[in-house]
C-alpha positions as a Markdown table, in Angstrom:
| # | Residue | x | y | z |
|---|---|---|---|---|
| 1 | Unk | 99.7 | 114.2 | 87.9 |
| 2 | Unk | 99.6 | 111.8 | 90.7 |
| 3 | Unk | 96.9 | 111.6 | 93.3 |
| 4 | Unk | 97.9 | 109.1 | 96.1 |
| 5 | Unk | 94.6 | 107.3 | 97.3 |
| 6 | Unk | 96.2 | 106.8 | 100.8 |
| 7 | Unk | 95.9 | 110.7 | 101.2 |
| 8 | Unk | 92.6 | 110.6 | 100.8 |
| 9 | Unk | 92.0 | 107.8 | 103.0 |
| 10 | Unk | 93.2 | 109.6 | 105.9 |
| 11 | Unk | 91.4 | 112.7 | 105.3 |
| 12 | Unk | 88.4 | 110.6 | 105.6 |
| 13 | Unk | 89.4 | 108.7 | 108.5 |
| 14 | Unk | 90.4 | 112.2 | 109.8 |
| 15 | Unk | 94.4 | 111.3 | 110.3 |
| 16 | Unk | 97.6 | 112.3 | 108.9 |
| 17 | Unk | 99.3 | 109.4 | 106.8 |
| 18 | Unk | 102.3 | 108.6 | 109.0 |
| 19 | Unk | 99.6 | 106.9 | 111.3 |
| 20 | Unk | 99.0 | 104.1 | 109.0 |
| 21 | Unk | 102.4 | 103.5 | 109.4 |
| 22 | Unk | 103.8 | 104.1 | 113.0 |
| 23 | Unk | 102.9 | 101.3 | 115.8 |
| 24 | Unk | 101.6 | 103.7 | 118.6 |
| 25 | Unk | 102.5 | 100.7 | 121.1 |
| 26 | Unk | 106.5 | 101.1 | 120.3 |
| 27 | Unk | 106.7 | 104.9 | 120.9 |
| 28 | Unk | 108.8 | 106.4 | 123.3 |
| 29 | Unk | 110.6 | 110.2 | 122.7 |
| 30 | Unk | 113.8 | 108.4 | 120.2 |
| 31 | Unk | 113.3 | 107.1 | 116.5 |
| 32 | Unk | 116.5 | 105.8 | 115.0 |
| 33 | Unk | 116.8 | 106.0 | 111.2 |
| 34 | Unk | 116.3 | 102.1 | 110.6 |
| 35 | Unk | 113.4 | 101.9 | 112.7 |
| 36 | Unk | 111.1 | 104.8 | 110.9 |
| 37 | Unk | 108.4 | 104.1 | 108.3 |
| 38 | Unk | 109.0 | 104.4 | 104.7 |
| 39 | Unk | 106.4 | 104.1 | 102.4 |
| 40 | Unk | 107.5 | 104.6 | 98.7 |
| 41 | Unk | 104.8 | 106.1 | 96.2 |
| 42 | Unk | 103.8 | 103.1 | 93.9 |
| 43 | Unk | 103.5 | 106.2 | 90.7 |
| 44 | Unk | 105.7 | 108.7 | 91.2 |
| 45 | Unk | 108.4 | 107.2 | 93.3 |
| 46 | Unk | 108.2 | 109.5 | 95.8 |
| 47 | Unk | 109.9 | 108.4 | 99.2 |
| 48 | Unk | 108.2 | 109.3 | 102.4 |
| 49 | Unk | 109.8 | 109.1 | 106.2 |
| 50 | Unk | 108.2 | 109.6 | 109.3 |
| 51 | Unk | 111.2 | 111.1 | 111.0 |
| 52 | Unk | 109.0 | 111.4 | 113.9 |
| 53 | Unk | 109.0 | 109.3 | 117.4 |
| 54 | Unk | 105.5 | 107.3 | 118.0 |
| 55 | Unk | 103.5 | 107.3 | 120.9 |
| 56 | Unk | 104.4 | 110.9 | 122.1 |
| 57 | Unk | 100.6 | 112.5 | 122.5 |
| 58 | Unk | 102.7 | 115.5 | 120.3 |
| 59 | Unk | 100.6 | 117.2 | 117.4 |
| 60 | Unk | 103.8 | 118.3 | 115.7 |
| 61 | Unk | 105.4 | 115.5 | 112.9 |
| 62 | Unk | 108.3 | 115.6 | 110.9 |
| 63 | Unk | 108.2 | 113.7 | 107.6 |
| 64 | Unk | 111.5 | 113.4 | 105.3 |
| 65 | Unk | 110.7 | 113.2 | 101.1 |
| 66 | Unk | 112.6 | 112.2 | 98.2 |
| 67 | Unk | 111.2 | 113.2 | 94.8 |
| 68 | Unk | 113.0 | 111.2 | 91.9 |
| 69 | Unk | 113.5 | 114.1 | 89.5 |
| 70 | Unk | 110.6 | 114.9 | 86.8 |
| 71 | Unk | 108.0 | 113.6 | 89.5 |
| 72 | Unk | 104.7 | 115.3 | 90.3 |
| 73 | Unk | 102.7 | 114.3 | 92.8 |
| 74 | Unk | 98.7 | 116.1 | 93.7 |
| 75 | Unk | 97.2 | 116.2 | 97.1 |
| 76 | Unk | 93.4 | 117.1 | 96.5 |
| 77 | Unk | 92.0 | 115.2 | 100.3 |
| 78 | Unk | 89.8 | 117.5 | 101.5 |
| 79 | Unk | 90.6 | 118.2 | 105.4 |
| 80 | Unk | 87.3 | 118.5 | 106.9 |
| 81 | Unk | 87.8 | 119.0 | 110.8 |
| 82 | Unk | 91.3 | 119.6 | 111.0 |
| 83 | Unk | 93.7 | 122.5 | 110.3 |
| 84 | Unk | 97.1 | 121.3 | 108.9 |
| 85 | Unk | 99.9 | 124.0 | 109.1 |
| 86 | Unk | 103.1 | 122.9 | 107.4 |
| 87 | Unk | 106.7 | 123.9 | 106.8 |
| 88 | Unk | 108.5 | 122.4 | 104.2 |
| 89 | Unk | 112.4 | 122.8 | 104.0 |
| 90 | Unk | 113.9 | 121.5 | 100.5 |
| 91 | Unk | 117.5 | 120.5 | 101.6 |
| 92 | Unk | 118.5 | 119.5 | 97.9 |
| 93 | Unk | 117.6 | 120.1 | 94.2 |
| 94 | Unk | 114.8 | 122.1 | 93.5 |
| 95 | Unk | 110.8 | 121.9 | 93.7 |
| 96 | Unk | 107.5 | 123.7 | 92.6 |
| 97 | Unk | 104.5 | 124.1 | 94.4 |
| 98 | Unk | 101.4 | 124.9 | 93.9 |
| 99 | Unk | 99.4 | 126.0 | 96.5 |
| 100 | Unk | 96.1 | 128.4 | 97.4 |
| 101 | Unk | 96.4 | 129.4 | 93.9 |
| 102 | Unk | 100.4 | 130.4 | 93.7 |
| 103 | Unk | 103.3 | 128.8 | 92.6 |
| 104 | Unk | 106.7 | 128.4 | 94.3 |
| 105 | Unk | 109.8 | 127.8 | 92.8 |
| 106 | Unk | 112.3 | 126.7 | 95.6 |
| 107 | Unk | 115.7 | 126.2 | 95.6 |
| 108 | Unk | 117.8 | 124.1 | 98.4 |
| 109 | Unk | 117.5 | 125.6 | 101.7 |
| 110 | Unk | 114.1 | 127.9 | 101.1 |
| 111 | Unk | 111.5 | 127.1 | 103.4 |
| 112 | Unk | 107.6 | 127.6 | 102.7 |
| 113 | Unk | 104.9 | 127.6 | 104.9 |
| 114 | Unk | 101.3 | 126.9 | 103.7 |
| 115 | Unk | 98.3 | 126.2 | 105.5 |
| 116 | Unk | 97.1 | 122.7 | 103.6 |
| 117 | Unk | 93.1 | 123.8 | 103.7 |
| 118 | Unk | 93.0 | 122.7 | 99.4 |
| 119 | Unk | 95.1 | 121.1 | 97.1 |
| 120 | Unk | 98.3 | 121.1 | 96.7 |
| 121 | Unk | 100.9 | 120.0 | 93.8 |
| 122 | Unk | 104.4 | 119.4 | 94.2 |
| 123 | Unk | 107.0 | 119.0 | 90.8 |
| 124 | Unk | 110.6 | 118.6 | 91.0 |
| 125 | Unk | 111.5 | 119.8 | 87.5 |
| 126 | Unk | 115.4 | 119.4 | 87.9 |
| 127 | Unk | 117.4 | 116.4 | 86.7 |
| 128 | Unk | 118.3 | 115.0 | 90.4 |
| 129 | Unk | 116.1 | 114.3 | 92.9 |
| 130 | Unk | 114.6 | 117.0 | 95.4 |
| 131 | Unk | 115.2 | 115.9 | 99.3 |
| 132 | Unk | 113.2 | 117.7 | 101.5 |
| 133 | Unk | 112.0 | 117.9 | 105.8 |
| 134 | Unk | 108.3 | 118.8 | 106.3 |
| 135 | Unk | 107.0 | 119.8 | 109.8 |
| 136 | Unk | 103.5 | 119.8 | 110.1 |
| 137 | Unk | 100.9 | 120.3 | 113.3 |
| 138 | Unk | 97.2 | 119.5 | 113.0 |
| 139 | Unk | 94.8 | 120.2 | 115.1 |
| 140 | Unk | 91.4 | 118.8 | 115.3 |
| 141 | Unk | 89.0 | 121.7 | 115.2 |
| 142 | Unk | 85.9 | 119.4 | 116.2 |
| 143 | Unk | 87.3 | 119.3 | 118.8 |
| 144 | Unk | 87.6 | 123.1 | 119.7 |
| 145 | Unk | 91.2 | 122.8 | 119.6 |
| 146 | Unk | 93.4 | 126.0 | 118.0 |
| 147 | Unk | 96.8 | 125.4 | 116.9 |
């Protein structure tokens, strides 16, 4: 399995990973498709989009994945301080999760919602790739804030 090491740098820098990416200065409430970040997974080829305009002040992020098929990718980043709830919406093939101790199989258009307080694990066992939205909110619970 695959651990990206940028996960873990944000969940010690206390961030989600579409900051490292985003220029806060060019925000404003549209993002067109050729102006959003991509970062491509260097070992599992995994595809990551923030879908999601910059510079808003909003807690809520959308994020749009491609999983080449056969891919697995971990995400074991503690999140010390903040309470990530996320939705994730597979809109083609099929993927596996692994998550607070369960597995789920899903199949294009099944949503699951997790809260991300441990790791998670994410397969896409078919032979095409698995395209799928993910909305997530954090909040920072240093802070005092609730979601």
């Amino acid at each position: 399995m695959v651990t990206p090491s940028l996960d873990r740098l944000c969940a010690g820098l206390g961030v989600l990973l579409s900051a490292l990416f985003r220029d806060e200065a060019q925000g404003g409430p549209l993002a067109r498709r050729g102006a959003q970040p991509v970062w491509t997974d260097p070992d599992s080829g995994y595809v990551r989009r923030s879908v999601s305009p910059a510079g808003t002040g909003s807690r809520l992020e959308i994020v749009e994945v491609e999983m080449p098929a056969g891919a697995r990718v971990l995400l074991d980043a503690p999140r010390g301080g903040f309470r990530l709830d996320q939705q994730l919406w597979l809109l083609e093939g099929e993927l596996t999760l692994s998550v607070g101790g369960r597995e789920h199989r899903l199949a294009a258009g099944d949503c699951l919602a997790m809260l991300l307080d441990g790791p998670i694990a994410f397969h896409n066992p078919g032979e095409v790739p698995a395209r799928y939205a993910v909305v997530l909110t954090a909040a920072d619970l240093r802070d005092g804030c609730r979601p």
